[in-house]
C-alpha positions in Angstrom: -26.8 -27.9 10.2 -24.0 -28.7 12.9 -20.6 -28.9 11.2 -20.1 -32.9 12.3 -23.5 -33.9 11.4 -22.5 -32.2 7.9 -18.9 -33.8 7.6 -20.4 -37.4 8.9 -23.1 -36.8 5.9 -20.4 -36.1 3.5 -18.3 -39.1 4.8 -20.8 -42.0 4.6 -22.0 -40.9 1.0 -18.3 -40.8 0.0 -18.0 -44.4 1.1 -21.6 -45.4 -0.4 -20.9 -46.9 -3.8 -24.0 -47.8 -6.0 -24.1 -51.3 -7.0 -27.4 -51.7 -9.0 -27.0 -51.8 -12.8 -30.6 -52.0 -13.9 -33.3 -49.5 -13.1 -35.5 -49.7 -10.0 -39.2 -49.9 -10.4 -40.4 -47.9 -6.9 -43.9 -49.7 -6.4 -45.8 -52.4 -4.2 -45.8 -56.2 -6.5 -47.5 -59.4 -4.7 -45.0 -62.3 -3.9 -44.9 -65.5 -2.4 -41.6 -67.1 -1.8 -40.5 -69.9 0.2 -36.6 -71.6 0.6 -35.8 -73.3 -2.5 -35.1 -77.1 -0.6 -38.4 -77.0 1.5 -42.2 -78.3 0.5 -45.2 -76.5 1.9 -46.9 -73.6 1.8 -44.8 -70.2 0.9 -44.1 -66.6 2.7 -46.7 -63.9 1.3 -44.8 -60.5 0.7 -44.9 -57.2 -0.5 -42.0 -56.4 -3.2 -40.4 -53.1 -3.7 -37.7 -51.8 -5.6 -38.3 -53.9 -8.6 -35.9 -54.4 -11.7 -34.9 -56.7 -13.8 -32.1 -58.3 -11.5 -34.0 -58.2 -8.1 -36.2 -56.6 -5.2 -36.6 -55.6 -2.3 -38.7 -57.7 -0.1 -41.4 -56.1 3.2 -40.4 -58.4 4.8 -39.5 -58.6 9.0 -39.0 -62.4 9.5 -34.9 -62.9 9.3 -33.7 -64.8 6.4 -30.0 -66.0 6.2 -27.6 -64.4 3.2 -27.0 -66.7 0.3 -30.5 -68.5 1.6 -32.2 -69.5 -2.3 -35.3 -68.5 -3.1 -38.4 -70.0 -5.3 -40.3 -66.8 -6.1 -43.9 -65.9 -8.0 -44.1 -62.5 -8.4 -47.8 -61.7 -9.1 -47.7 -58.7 -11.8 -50.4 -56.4 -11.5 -52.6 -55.8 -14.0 -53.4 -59.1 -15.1 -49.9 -59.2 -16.3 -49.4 -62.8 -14.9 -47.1 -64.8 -12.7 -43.3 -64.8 -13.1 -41.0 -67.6 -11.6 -37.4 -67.2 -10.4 -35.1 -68.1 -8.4 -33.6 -66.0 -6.3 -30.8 -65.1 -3.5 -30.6 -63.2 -0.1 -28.0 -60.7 -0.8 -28.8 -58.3 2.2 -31.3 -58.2 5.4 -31.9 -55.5 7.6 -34.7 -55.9 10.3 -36.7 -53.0 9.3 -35.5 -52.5 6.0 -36.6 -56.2 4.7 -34.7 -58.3 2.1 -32.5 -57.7 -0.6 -32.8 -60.5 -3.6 -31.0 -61.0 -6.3 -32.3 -63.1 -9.6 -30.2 -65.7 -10.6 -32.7 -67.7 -13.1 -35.9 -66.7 -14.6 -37.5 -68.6 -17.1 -36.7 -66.6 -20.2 -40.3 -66.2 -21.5 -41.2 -64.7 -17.6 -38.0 -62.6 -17.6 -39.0 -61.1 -20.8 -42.9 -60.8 -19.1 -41.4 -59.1 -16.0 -39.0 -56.4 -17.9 -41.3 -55.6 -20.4 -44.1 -54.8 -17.1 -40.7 -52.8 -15.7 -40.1 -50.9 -18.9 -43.9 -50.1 -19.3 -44.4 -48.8 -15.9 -41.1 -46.5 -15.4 -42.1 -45.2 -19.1 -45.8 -44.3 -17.6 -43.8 -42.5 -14.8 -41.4 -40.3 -17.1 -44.8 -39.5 -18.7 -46.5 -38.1 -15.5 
């Protein structure tokens, strides 16, 4: 490896600081979402990334920071809907949307940690 490319590599990681506190779930979950204020129908996503205090969205259309969300996140498995609100923390055009929870009801917070726990547990186990 070239000596720059290896100095540059060592020089963004340095900068890079972590900021998520709760374990990522690394798998596909059904969403709809659509801006907290508006009526109508809502935006049908894919959800990656999934803990207990947000996800990552698949998503290309461009939504603002700080935008509120009204999410269902469809658990597989016939584990059921769960309802939060959410906000737009980051956007990058390919890279989708970045959501952080602010409220979930707590019986579907409880629905949607105990699906988290269960799958990353069935991962260690594989």
């Amino acid at each position: 490896m070239f000596k720059w490319l290896k100095k540059a590599k060592a020089k963004r990681l340095k900068k890079y600081k972590e900021k998520r506190t709760c374990p990522r779930l690394n798998t596909l979950v059904d969403v709809v979402y659509k801006l907290y204020d508006k009526k109508g129908n809502g935006v049908v996503s894919l959800a990656k990334d999934v803990s207990a205090s947000g996800m990552k969205l698949l998503q290309q259309k461009k939504v603002q920071l700080d935008t509120l969300l009204d999410i269902k996140i469809d658990l597989p498995q016939k584990e059921g809907l769960v309802s939060a609100l959410g906000k737009v923390v980051w956007y990058k055009r390919k890279g989708g949307i970045g959501v952080k929870f602010l409220m979930i009801r707590p019986h579907d917070e409880q629905k949607h940690f105990d699906y988290i726990e269960k799958k990353l547990s069935e991962a260690k186990n594989t």
